[in-house]
PDB file of N, CA, C and O in Angstrom:
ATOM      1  N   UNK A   1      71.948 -16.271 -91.329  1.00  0.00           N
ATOM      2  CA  UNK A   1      71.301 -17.408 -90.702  1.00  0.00           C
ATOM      3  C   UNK A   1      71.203 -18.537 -91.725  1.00  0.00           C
ATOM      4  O   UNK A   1      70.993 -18.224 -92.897  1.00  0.00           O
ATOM      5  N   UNK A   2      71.336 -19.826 -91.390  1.00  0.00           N
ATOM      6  CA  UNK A   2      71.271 -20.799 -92.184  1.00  0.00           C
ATOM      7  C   UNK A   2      70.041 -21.667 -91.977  1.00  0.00           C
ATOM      8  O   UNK A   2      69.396 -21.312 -90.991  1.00  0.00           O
ATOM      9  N   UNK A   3      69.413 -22.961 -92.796  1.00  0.00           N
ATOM     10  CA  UNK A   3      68.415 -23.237 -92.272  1.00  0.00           C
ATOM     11  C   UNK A   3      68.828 -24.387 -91.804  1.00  0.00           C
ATOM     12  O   UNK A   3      69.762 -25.108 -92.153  1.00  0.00           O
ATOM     13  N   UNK A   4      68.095 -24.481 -91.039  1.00  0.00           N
ATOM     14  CA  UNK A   4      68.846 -25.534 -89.712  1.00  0.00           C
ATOM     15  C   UNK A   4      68.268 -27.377 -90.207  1.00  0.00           C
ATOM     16  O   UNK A   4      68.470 -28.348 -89.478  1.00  0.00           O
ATOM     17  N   UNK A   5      67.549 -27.443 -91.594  1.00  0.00           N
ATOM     18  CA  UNK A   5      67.815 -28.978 -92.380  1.00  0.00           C
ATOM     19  C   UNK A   5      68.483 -29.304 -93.187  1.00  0.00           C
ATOM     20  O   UNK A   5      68.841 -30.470 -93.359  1.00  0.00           O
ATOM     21  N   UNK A   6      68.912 -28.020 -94.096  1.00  0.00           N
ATOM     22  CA  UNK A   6      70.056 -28.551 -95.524  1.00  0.00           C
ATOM     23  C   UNK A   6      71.092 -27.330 -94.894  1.00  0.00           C
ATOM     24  O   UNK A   6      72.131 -27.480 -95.537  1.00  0.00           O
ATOM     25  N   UNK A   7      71.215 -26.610 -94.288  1.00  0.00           N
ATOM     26  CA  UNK A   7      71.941 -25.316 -93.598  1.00  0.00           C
ATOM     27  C   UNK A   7      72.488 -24.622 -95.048  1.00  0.00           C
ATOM     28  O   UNK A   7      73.672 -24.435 -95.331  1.00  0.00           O
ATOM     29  N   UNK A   8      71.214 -24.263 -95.961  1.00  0.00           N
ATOM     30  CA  UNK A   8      71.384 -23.613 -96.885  1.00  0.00           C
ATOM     31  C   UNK A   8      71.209 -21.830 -96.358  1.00  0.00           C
ATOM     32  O   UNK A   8      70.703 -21.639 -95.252  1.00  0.00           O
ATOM     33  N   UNK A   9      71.552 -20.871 -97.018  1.00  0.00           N
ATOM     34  CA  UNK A   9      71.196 -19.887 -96.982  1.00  0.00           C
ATOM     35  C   UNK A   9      69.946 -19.425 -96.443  1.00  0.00           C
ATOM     36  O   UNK A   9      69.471 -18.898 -97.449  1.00  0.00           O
ATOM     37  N   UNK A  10      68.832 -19.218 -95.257  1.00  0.00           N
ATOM     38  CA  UNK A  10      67.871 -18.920 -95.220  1.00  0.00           C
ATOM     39  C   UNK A  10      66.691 -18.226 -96.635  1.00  0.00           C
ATOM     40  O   UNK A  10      67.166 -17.644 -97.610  1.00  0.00           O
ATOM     41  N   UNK A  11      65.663 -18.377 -96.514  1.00  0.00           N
ATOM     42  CA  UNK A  11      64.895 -17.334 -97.485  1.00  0.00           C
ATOM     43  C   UNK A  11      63.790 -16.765 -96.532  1.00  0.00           C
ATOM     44  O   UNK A  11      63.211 -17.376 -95.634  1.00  0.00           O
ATOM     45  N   UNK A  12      63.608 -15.348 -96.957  1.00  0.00           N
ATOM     46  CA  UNK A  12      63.116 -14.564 -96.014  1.00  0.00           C
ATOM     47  C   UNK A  12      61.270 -15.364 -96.038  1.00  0.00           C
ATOM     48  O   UNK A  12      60.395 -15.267 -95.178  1.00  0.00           O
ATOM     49  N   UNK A  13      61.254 -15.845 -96.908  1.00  0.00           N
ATOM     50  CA  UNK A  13      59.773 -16.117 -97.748  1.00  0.00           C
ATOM     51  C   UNK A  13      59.029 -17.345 -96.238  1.00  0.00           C
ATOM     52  O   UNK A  13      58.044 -17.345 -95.499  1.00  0.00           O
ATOM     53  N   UNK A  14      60.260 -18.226 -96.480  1.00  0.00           N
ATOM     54  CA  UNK A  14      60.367 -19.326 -95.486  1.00  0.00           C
ATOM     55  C   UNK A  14      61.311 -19.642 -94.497  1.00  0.00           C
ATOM     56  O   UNK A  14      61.872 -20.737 -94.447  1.00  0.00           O
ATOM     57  N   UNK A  15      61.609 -18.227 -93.286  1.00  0.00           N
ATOM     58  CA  UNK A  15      62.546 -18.093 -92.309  1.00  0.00           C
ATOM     59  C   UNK A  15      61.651 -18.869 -91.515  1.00  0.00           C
ATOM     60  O   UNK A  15      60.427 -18.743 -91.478  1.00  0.00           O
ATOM     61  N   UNK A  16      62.451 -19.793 -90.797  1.00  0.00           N
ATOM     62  CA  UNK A  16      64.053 -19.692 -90.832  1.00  0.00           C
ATOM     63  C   UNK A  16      64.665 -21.173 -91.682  1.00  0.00           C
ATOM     64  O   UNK A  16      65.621 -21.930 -91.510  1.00  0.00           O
ATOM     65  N   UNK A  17      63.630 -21.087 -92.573  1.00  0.00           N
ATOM     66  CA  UNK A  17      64.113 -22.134 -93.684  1.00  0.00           C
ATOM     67  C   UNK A  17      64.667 -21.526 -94.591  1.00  0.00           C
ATOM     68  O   UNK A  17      64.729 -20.298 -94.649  1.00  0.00           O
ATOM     69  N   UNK A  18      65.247 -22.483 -95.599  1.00  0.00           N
ATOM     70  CA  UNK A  18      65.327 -22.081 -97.053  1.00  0.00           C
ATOM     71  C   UNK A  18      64.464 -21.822 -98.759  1.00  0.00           C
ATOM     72  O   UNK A  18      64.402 -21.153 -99.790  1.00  0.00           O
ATOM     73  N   UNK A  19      63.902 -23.053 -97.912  1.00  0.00           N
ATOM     74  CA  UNK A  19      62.201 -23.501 -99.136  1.00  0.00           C
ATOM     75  C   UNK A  19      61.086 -24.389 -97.935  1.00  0.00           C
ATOM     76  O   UNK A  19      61.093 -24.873 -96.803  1.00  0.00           O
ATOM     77  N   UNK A  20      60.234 -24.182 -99.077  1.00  0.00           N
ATOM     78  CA  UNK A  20      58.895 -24.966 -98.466  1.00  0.00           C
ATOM     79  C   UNK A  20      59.064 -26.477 -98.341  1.00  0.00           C
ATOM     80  O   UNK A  20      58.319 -27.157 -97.635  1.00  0.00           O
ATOM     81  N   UNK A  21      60.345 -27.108 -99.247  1.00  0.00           N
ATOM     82  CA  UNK A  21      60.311 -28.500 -98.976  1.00  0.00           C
ATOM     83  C   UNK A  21      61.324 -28.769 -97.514  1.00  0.00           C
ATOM     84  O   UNK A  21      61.392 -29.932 -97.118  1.00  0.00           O
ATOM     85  N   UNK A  22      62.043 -27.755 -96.790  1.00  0.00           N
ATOM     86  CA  UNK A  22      62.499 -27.746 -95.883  1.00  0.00           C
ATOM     87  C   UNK A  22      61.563 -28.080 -94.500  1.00  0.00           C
ATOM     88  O   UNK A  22      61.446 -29.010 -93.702  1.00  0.00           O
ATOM     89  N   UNK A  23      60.946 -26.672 -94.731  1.00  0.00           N
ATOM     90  CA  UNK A  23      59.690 -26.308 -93.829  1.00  0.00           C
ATOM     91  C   UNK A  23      59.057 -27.593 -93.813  1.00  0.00           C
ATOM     92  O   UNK A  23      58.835 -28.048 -92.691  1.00  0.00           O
ATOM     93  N   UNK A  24      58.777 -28.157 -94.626  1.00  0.00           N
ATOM     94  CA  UNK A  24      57.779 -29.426 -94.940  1.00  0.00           C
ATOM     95  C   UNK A  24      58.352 -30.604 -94.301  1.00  0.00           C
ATOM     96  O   UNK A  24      57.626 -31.391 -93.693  1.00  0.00           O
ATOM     97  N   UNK A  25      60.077 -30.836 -94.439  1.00  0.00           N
ATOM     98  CA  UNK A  25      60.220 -31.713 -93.596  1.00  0.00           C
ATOM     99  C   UNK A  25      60.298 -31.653 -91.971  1.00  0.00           C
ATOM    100  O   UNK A  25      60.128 -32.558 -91.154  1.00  0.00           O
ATOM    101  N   UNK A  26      60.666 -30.049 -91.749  1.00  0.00           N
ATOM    102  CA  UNK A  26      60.429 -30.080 -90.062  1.00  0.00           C
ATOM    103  C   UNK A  26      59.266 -30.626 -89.802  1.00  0.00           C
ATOM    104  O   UNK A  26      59.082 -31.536 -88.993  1.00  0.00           O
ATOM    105  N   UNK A  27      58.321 -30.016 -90.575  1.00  0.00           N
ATOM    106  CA  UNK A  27      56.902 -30.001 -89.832  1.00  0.00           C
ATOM    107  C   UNK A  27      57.024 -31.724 -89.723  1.00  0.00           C
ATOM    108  O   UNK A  27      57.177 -32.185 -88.592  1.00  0.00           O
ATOM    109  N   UNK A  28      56.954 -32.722 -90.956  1.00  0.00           N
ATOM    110  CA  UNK A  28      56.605 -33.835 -90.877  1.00  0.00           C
ATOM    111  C   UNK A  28      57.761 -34.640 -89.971  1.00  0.00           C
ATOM    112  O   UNK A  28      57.401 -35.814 -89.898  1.00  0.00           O
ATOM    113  N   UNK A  29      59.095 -34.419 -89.212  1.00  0.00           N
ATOM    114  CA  UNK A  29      59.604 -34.424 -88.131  1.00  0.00           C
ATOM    115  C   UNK A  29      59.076 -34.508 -86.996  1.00  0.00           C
ATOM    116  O   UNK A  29      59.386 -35.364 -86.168  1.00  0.00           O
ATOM    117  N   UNK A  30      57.922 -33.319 -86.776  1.00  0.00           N
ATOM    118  CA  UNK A  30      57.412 -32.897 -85.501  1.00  0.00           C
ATOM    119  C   UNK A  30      56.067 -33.741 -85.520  1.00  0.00           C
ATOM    120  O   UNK A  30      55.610 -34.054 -84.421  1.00  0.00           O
ATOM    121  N   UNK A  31      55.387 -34.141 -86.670  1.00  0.00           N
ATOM    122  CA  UNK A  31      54.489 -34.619 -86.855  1.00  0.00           C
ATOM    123  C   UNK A  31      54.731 -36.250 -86.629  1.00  0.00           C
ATOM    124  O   UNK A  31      53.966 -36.730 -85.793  1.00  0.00           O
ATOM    125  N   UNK A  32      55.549 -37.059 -87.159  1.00  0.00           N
ATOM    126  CA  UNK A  32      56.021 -37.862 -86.497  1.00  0.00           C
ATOM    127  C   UNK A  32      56.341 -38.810 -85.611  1.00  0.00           C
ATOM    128  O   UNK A  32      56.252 -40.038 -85.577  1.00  0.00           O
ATOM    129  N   UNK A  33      56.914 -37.582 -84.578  1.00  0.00           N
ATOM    130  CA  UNK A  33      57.665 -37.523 -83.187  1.00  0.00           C
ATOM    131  C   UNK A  33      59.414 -37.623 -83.157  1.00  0.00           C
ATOM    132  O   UNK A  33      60.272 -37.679 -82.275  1.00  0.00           O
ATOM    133  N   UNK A  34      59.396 -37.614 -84.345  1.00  0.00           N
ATOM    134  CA  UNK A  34      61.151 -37.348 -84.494  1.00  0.00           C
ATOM    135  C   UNK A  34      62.037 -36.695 -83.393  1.00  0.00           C
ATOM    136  O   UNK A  34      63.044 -37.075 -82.795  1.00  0.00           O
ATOM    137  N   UNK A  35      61.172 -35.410 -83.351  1.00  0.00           N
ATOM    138  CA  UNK A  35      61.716 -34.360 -82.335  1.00  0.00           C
ATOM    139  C   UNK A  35      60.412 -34.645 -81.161  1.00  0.00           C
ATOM    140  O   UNK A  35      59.219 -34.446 -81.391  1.00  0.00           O
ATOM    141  N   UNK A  36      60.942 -35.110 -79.989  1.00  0.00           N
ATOM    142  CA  UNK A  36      60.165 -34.580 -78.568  1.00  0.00           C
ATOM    143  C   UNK A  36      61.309 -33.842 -77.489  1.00  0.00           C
ATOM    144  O   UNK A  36      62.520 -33.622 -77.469  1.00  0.00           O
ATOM    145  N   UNK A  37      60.213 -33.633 -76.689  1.00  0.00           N
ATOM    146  CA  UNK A  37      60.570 -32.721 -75.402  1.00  0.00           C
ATOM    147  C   UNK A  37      60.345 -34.086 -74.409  1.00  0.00           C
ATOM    148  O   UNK A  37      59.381 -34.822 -74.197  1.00  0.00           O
ATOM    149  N   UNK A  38      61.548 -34.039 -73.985  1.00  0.00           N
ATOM    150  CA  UNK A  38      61.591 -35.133 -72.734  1.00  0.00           C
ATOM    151  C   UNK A  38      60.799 -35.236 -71.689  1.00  0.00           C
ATOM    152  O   UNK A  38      60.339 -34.106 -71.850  1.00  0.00           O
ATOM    153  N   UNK A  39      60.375 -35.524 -70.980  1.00  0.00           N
ATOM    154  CA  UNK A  39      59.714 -35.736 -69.786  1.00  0.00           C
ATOM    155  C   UNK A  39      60.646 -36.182 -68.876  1.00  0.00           C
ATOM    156  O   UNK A  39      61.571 -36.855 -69.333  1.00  0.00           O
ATOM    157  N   UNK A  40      60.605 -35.896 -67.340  1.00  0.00           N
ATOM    158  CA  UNK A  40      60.937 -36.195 -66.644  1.00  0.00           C
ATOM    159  C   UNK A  40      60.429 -37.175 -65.470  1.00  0.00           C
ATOM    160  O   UNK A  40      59.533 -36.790 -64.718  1.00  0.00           O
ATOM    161  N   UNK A  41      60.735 -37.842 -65.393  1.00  0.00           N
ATOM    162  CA  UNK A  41      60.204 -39.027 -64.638  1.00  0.00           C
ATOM    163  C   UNK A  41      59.106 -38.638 -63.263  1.00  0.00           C
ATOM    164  O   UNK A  41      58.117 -39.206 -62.800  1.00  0.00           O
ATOM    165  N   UNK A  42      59.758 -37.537 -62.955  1.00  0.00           N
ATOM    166  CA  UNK A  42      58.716 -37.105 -61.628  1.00  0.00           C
ATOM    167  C   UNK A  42      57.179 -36.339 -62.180  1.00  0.00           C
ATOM    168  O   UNK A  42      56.162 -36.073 -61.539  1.00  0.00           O
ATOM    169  N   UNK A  43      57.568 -36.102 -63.849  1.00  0.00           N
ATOM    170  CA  UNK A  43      55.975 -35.505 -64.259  1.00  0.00           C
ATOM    171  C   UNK A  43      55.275 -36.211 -64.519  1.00  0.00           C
ATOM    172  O   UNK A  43      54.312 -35.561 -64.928  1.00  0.00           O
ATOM    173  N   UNK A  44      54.995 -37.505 -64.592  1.00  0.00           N
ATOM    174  CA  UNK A  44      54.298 -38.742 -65.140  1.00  0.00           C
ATOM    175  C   UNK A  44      53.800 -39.619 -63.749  1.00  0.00           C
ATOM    176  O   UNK A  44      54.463 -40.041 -62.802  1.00  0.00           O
ATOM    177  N   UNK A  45      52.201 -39.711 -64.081  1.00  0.00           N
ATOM    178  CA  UNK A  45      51.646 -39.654 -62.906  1.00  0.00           C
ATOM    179  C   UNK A  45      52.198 -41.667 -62.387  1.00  0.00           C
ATOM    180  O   UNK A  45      52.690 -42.564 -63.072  1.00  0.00           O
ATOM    181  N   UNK A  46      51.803 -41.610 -60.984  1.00  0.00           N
ATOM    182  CA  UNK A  46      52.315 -42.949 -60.608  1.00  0.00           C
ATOM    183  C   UNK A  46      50.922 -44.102 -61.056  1.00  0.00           C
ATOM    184  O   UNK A  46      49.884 -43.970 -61.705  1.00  0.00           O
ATOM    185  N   UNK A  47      51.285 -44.730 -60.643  1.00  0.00           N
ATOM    186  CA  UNK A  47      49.855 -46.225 -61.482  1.00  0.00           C
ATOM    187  C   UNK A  47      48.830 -46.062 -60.128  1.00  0.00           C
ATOM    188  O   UNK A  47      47.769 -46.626 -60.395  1.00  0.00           O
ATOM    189  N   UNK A  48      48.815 -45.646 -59.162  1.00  0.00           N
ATOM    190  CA  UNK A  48      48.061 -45.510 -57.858  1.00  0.00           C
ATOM    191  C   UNK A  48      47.274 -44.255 -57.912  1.00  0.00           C
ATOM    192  O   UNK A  48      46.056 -44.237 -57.733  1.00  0.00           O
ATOM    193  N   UNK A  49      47.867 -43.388 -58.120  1.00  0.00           N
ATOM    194  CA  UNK A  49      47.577 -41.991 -58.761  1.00  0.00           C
ATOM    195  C   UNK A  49      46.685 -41.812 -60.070  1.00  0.00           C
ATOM    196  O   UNK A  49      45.758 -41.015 -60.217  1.00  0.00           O
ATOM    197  N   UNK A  50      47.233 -42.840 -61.087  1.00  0.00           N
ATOM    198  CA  UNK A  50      46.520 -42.790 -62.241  1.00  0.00           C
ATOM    199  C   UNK A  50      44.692 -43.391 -61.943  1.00  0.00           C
ATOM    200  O   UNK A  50      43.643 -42.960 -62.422  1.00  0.00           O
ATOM    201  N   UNK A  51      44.997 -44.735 -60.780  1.00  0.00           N
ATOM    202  CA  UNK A  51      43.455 -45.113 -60.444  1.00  0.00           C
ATOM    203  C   UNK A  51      43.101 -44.526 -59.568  1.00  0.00           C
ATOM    204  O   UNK A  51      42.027 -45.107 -59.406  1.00  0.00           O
ATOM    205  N   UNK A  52      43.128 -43.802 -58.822  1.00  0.00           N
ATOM    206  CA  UNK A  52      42.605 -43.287 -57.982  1.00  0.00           C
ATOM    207  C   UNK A  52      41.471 -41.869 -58.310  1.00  0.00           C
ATOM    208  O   UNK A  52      41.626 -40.754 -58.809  1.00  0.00           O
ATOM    209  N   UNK A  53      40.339 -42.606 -57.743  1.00  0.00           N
ATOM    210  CA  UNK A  53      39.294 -41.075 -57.678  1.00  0.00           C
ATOM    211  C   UNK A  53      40.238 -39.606 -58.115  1.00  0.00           C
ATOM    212  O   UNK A  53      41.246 -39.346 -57.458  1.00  0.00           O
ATOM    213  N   UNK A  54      39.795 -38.688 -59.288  1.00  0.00           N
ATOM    214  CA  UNK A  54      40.362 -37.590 -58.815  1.00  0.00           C
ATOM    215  C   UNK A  54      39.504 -36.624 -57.843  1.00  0.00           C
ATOM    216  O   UNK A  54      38.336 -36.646 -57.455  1.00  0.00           O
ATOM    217  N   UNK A  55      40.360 -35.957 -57.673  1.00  0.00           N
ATOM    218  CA  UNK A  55      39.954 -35.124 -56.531  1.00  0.00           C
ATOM    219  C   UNK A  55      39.007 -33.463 -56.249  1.00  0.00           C
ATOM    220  O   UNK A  55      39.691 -32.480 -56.533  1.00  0.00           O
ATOM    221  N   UNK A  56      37.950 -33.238 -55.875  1.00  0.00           N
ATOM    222  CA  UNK A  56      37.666 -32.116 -56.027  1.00  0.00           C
ATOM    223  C   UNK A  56      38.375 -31.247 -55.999  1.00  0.00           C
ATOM    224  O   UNK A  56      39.549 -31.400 -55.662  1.00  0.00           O
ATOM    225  N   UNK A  57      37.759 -29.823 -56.422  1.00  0.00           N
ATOM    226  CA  UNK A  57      38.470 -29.007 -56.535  1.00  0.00           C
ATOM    227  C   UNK A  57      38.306 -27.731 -55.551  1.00  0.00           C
ATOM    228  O   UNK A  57      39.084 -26.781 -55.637  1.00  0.00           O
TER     229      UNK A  57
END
């Protein structure tokens, strides 16, 4: 397995990295927003929806 920022050799210490300065840049990637998960247009509420009373339950 390689690590998927410098695709050095993995280390078992810091799988599925190589080192901690690897690990360190995913994290600060994710921290970021470098990396997101898309949204799809139908999950995002409409502007009528957003003002509107919510609703019991």
């Amino acid at each position: 397995m390689t690590c998927p920022i410098c695709r050095k050799e993995t280390d078992p210490k810091y799988r599925p990295f190589c080192s901690k300065r690897c690990a360190d840049v995913d994290l600060g990637r994710w921290l970021t927003g470098a990396y997101a998960i898309p949204a799809e247009e139908d999950d995002l509420p409409d502007e009528a929806d957003a003002a509107a009373p919510p609703r019991p339950h």
